[in-house]
N, C-alpha and C positions, 0 to 999 in steps of 0.2 A: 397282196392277197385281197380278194375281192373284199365286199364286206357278207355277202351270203356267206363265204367260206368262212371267213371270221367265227360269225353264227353261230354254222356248224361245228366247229371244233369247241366253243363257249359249251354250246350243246352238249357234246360229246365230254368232255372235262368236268361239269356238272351231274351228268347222270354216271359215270365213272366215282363221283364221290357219293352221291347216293347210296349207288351199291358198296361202297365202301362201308358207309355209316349203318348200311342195316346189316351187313355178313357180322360187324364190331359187334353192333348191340344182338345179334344173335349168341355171338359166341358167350358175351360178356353172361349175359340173360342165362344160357347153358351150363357156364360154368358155377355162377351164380346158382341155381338150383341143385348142381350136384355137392356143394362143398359150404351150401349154408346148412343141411342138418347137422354135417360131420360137427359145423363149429360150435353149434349149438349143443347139439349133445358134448364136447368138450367143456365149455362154459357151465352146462349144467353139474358137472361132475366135478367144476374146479369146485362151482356154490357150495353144493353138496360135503365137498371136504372140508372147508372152512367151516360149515356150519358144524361140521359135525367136533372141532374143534372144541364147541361152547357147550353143545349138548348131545353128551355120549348117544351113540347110537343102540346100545343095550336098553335106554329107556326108550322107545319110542318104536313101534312096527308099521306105519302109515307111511305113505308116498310124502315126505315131509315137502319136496319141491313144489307138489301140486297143494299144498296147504297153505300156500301163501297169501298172503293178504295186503293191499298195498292201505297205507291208513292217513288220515288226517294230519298236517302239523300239530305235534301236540309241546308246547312248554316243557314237560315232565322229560321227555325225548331228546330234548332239546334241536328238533325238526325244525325247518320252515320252507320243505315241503313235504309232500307228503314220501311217507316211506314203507320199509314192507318190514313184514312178520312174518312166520311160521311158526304153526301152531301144530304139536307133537302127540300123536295121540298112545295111547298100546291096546290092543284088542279093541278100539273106539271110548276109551277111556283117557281122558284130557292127561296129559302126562307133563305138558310144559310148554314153552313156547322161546322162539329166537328173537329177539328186535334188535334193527338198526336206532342207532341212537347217536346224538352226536356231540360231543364237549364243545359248546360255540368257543372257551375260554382259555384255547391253551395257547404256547408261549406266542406261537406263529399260525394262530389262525383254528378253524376247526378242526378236529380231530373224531377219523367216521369210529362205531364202535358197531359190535356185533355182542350182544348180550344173551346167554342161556339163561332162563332162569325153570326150577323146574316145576311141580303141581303146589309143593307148599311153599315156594316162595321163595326157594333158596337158590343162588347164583351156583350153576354149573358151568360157566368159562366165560371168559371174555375177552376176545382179541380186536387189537386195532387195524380198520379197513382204511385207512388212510389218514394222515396227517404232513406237515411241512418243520416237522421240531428241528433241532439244529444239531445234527450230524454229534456223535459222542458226547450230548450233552442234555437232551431230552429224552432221543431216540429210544433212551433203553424202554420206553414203554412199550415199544412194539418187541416179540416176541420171539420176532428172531435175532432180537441184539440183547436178549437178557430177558430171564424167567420173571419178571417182576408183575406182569401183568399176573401170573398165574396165586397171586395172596387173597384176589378176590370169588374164587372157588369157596362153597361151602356158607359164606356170607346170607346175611338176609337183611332185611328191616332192623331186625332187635338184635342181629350178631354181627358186630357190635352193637353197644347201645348207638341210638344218634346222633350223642353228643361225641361219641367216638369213631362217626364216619367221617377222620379227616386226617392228613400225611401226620406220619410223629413228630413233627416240627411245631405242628398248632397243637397238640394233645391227643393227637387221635392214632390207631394202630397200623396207618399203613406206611410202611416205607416210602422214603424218598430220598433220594442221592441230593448233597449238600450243593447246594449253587443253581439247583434245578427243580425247583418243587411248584413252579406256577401251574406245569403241565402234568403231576403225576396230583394235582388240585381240582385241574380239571375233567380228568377222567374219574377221579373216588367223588365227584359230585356229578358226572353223567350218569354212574353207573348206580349209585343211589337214586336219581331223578328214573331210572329204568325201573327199578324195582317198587317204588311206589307207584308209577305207571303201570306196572301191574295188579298193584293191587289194590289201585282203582277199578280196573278194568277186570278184573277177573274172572267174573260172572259170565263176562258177554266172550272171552277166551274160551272158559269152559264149556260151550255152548255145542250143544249136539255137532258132529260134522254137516256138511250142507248136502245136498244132493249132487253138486258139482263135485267137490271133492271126492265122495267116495267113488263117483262116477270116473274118477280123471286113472 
């Protein structure tokens, strides 16, 4: 074969994958556009159910996914980065708010947390968004291996008192399964670090909606 012919067929072999590579990224591109709302409104609706887990949807009439806030690492949070809220209104009257929060301390590592708490301060749910505990032995803090999570509904600051926000094992009123208590330590001190978190922050919670928000 000559070497012109060579060339040619190098030529011809190359612009053959050209067209290959733009018809791919078309289709990809195409597909891409029709099935990333779907997923997205999916995701939004899984959010949506969880949250609504922590803070019944009875109190609250506001587009609570467009109220979201993404915030500061804060200590109280136990964040190091930054995370989101939602902020719950009724009629445009501050009703409560959701946060991410996270136990840095439990047996195996961080443990994610999704806290309700409502206008006067009182915890409306709280379920675990992730953690690594050890299979039948911490796990029951997540909530679908055992109701245990569900003792800190109703709670606040003063109920109990503070010296009794801690497992019954140190003197304090919440349960904890024998062999297992480092991790149901760490979540009854995340989830207190949330509520004075709020009630630092309260003010600036309760704070008129934005123009975005109501807009959204």
């Amino acid at each position: 074969m000559s070497t012109s012919g060579a060339g040619r067929n190098a030529l011809r072999a190359g612009t053959v994958l050209v067209v290959f590579a733009i018809v791919g990224t078309a289709m990809l591109a195409f597909t891409h556009g029709r099935t990333e709302p779907v997923i997205t409104r999916s995701r939004q609706a899984e959010k949506l159910a969880f949250i609504e887990q922590v803070l019944p949807a009875r109190l609250y009439n506001n587009d609570l996914l467009a109220s979201e806030r993404l915030m500061p690492s804060d200590e109280l949070l136990g964040t190091r980065r930054p995370s989101a809220l939602w902020i719950a209104r009724q009629d445009d009257a501050f009703a409560g708010v959701v946060l991410e929060a996270v136990a840095p301390d439990g047996y195996s590592g961080d443990i994610g947390l999704l806290v309700g708490i409502d206008a006067a301060g009182t915890v409306t749910g709280v379920r675990v968004t992730g953690h690594r505990e050890t299979p039948g032995l911490g796990d029951y803090i997540d909530r679908a291996k055992s109701p245990w999570i569900e003792q800190f509904a109703g709670k606040s600051l003063d109920n109990p008192p503070p010296r009794a926000w801690r497992v019954a094992k140190d003197g304090g009123v919440f349960d904890a399964r024998a062999g297992a208590t480092i991790t149901p330590r760490a979540v009854v001190k995340a989830v207190r670090g949330a509520l004075e978190y709020f009630a630092r922050h309260r003010k600036a919670l309760a704070a008129p909606a934005t123009r975005e928000e109501k807009d959204a």
